[in-house]
C-alpha positions in Angstrom: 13.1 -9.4 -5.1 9.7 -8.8 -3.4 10.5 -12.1 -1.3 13.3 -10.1 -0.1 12.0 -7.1 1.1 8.8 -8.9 2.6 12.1 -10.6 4.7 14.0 -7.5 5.4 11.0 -5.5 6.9 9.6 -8.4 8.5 13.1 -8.6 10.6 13.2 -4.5 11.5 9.0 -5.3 12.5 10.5 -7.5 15.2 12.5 -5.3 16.3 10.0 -2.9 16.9 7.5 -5.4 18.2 5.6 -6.8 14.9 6.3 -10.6 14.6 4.4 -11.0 11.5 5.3 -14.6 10.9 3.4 -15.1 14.5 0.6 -13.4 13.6 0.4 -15.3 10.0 1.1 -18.9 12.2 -1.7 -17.8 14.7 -4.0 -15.1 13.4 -5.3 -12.5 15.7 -7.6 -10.0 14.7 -7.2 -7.5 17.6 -3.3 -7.7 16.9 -3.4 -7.4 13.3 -6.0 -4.4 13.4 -3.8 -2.3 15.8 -0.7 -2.8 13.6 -2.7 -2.3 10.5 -3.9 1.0 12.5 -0.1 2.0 13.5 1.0 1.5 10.1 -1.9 2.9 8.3 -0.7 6.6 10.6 2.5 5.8 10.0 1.7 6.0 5.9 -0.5 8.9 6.0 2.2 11.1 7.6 4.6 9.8 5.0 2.1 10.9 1.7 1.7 14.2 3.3 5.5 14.3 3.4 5.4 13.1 0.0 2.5 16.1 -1.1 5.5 18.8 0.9 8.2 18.1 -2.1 5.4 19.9 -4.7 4.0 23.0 -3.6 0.1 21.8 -3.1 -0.8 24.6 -1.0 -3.0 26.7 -3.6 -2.4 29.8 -2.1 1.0 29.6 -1.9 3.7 32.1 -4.2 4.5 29.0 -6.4 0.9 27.8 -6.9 -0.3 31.6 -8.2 2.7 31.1 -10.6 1.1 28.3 -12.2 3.9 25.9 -10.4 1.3 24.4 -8.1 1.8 20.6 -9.0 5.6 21.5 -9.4 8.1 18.5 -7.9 10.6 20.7 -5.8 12.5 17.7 -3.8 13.1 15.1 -5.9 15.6 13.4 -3.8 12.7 13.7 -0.2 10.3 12.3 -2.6 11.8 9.6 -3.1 12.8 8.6 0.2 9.1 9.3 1.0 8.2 6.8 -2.1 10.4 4.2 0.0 8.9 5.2 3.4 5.6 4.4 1.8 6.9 0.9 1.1 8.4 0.2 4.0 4.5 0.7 5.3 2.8 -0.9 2.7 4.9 -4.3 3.4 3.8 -4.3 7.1 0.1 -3.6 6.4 0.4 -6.1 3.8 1.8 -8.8 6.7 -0.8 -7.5 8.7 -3.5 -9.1 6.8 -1.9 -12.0 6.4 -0.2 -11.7 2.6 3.4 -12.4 1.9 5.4 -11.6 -1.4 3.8 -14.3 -3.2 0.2 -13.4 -2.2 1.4 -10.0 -3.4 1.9 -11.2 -6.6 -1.0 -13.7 -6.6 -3.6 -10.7 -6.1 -2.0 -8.3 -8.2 -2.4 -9.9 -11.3 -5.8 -10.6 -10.3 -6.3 -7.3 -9.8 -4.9 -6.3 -13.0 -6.8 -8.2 -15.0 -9.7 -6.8 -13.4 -8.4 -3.0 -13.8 -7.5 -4.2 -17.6 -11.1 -5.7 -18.0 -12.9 -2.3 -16.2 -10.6 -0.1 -18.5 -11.9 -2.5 -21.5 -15.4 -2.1 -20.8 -15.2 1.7 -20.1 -15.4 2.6 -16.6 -17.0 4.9 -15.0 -18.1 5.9 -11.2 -21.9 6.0 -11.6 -22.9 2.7 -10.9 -20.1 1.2 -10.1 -20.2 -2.0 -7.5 -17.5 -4.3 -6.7 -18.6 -7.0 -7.7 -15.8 -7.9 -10.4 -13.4 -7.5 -6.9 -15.1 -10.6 -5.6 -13.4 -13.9 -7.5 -10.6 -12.3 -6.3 -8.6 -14.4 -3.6 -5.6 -16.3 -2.8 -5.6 -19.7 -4.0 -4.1 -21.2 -0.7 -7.2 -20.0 0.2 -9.2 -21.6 -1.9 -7.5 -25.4 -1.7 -6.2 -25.0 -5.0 
């Protein structure tokens, strides 16, 4: 299913300019770090849109009565929740990863958020150090 989406969104990025297969044949840096930079607004308007379905305003009428963290729009969230995908995908292509390098990393990734939840984690002294073995195996000739 992932495949698909990554497919779907890289066709409407053409259309609006974005050829991420081009940039993953042929990688640009410049390119891929003003898309990453359009997207990256593009996603931080959507989570503020997201925050406006609960009423995070502290001040607010709803917030004195204790309904601060209250979800009022359901149904706006969750086209929000999808408008963050559709942003998430295209920063994703803009660094290069497709559905299976999604994959590949997030299990990674897991196991690492597994193994720091084993080991009780906390911030003081945190490094990222247990972020480093992870990679794409393409990557890494395997």
């Amino acid at each position: 299913m992932l495949e698909e989406l990554f497919q779907h969104q890289a066709e409407l990025n053409r259309r609006i300019g974005f050829d991420p297969e081009a940039l993953r044949k042929s990688f640009d840096p410049t390119l891929a770090g003003q898309w990453l930079n359009n997207y990256l607004m593009a996603a931080s308007n959507e989570l503020e849109e997201l925050r406006n379905c609960t009423y995070w305003k502290h001040w607010c009428k709803e917030a004195k009565e204790g309904r601060r963290y209250e979800l009022h729009d359901l149904q706006n969230a969750r086209v929000e929740v999808i408008d963050l995908l559709f942003f998430w995908i295209s920063m994703a292509m803009c660094v290069g990863l497709d559905a299976k390098d999604v994959l590949e990393l997030y299990r990674q990734k897991l196991a690492v958020n597994h193994q720091r939840q084993d080991t009780g984690y906390a911030m003081s002294g945190k490094t990222e150090d247990d972020n480093k073995q992870i990679g794409l195996s393409r990557e890494r000739g395997a």
